[in-house]
N, C-alpha and C positions, 0 to 999 in steps of 0.2 A: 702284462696282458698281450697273447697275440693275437687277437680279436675287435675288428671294428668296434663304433657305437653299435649297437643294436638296435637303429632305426635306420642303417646302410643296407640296402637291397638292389643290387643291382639291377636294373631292368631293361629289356631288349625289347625293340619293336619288332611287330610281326607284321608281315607284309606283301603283296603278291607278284610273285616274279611270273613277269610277263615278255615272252619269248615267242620266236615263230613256230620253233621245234613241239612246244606246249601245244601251242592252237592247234597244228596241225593233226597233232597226237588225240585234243579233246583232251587233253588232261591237265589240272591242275594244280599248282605250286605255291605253297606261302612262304617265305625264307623269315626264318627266326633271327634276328641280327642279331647276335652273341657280339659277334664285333666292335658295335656301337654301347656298349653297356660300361666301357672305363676304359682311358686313353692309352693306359697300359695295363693292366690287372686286366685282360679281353678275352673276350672267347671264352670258351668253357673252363678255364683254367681256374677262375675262382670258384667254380660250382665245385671242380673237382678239390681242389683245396681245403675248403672253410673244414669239410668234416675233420678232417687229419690238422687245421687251427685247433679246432677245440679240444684233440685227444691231445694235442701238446702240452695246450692251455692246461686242461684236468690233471697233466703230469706234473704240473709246474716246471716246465721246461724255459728256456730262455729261447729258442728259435728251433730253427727244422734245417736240416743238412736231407739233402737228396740230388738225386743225378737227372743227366740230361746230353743232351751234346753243343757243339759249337754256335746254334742258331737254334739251340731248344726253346720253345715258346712258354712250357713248362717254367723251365728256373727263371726265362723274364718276369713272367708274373709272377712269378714265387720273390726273386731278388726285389722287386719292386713293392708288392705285397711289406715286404721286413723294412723298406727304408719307410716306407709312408706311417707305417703302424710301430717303428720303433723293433722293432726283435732281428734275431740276427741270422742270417743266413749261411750257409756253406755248402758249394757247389763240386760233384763229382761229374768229371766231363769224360765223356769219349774223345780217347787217340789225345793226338797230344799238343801243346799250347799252338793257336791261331790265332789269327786276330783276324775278329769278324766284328761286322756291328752289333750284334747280339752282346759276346764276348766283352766289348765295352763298356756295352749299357750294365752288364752284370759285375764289372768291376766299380763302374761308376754308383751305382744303388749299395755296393757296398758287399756285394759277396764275395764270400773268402774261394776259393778255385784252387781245386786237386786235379790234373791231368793222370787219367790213369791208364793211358795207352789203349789199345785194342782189344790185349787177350784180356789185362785189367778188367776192363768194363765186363766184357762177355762174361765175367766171375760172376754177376750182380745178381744172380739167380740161384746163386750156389751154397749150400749151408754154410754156414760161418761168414759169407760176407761182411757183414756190417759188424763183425767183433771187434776189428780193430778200430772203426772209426767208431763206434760206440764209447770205446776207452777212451779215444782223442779226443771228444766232443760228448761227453758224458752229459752236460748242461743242457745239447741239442735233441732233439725230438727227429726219427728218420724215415722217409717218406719217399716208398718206392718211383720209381721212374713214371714221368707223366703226373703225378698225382695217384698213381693207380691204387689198386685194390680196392677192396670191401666199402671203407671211407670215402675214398673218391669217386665211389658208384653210389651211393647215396645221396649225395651230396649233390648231383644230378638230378633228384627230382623237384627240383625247382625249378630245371629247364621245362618240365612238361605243365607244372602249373603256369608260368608265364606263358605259354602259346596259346593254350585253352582257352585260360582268361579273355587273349583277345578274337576268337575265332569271331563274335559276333561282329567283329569290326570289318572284318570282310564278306559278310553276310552267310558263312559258313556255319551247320548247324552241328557237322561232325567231319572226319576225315577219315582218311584208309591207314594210314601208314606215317612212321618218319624214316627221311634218308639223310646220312651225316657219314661222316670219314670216320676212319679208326684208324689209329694209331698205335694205341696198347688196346683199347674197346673196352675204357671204363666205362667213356659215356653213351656207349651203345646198352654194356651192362648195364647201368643207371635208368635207358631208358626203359631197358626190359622188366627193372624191378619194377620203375615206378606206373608201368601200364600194364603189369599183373595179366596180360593176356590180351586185354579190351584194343588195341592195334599193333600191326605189325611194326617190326623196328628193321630196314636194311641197312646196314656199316656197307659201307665201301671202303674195302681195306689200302694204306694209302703204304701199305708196306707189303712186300712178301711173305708168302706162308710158314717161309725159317723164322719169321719173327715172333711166331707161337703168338698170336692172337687169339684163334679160335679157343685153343685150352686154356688161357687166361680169362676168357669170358667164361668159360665153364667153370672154371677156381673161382671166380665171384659168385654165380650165379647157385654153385653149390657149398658155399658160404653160408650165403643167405636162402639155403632150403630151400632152394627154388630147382625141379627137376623136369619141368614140362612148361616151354617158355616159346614165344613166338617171335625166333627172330632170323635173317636171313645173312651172312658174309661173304660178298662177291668181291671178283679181285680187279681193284682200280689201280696198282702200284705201277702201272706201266712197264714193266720190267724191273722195278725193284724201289728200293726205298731213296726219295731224291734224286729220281729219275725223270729230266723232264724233255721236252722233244719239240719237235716247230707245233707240230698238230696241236699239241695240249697250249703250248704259248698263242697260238694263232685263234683256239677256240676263247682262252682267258680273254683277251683282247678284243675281239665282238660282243664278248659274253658282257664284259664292264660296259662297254658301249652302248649296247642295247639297252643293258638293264640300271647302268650306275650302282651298279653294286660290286665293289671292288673283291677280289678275288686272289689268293696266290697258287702256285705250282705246285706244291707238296701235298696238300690235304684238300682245301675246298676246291679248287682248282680241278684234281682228277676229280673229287667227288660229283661233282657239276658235270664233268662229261662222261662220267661213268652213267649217271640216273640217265642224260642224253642217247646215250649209246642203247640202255636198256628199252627206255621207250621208243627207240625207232624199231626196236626187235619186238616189239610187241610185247614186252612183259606186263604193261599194266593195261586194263579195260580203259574205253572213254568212261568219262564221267570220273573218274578218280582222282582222289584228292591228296595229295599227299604237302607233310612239312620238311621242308629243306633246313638242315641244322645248319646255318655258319658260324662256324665253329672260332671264327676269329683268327689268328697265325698272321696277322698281316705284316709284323713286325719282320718276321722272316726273309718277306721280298728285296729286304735290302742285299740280301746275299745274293743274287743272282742278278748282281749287275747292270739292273734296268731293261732286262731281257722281256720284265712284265711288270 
């Protein structure tokens, strides 16, 4: 079995980030702690997941081989995910062996690790990819980069029933919109299935536009027969993907302060001073409400040196 009890639900508090930049604007913010919901298995990672567990599971498969890089947040939860529950992992990494704390923790949990160089990895999109590792690891179950695809945008809608559930808690009777980071943009896809229209979804993309996001959300979204959707992708990557700068480290570092709500430089990091940036430019009315995804990744910050 690579599937929890079926009385494990991970759950995240919802809550109001409260900021100068907000008051000023009249606008506000609840942050979804995804974070807070498992010490390691965090973030949206499980949501993404569980779907592409079960299609394993259904295969009788023994574990799941999928890729990722040096500090991917992806295979932590995923390596971690196989030691706790017993099944077996095996990890395709971009470029070639490092040693990171990621990297460790994904040896220590027990994943097996393939370095496949640069052009390697850049293959991962290309037919025939997974043939040979298919052959090598016949036993494993393979599961695109991130969690991505069809499954791991489903698997997402449990993020939107957990926020709903608790909007009365902040005396909220509805909202406008959710804003969260994209990476590949399952879980923006996810949100977009699972709100069929009823609010807007913006990704802040925490990668550049060579990383083929946008038509990856349309491959899901025209998956699942979905052709007329409300969702928005603006570009937070700062100049590219794991690009980070004083500005973004100096805003992380007020932003925890103020708020206690921990933050890293890759993903919620820009995503948090991208929605900032937007609401000084006037894109949203007062009185608007919106939910902030944190999306979790904190495990990451170990790679940058204590810079945040």
């Amino acid at each position: 079995m690579l599937l929890p009890p079926s009385d494990w639900l991970p759950q995240a508090p919802l809550q109001s980030l409260d900021l100068d930049w907000l008051h000023a604007a009249g606008i506000e913010v609840a942050i979804l702690r995804l974070d807070q919901i498992d010490p390691l298995i965090s973030g949206n990672k499980w949501f993404k997941l569980v779907e592409h567990l079960k299609a394993a599971d259904l295969a009788g498969a023994e574990g799941i081989i999928s890729l990722g890089g040096a500090h991917s947040n992806h295979l932590h939860a995923l390596a971690a995910a196989g030691k706790r529950l017993g099944f077996t992992t095996v990890g395709l990494l971009r470029g070639h062996a490092q040693d990171t704390p990621t990297v460790r923790d994904l040896q220590a949990f027990g994943m097996h690790l393939h370095w496949l160089g640069y052009g390697g990895y850049r293959a991962r999109n290309e037919s025939g990819f997974w043939e040979p590792w298919r052959a090598q690891y016949p036993q494993l179950h393979p599961v695109p980069e991130g969690g991505g695809g069809l499954p791991g945008a489903l698997g997402c809608s449990a993020i939107r029933q957990q926020a709903v559930a608790q909007l009365k808690t902040l005396g909220w009777d509805d909202f406008h919109g959710w804003w969260l980071a994209c990476g590949t943009g399952t879980t923006l896809a996810g949100m977009v299935l699972a709100e069929a229209g009823k609010h807007g979804v913006y990704g802040a993309l925490a990668v550049p536009d060579d990383h083929g996001v946008a038509p990856q959300v349309e491959a899901i979204l025209h998956e699942a027969g979905i052709s007329n959707s409300t969702y928005e992708l603006l570009d937070a990557s700062r100049g590219g993907f794991a690009k980070v700068d004083a500005q973004l480290l100096e805003f992380i570092a007020h932003t925890e302060q103020a708020s206690g709500v921990p933050f890293e430089p890759l993903y919620t990091g820009k995503a948090l001073l991208a929605l900032k940036q937007q609401v000084e430019a006037g894109k949203f009315a007062r009185g608007t409400r919106l939910i902030f995804i944190h999306t979790g990744g904190l495990q990451g910050r170990r790679g940058f040196d204590g810079r945040c």
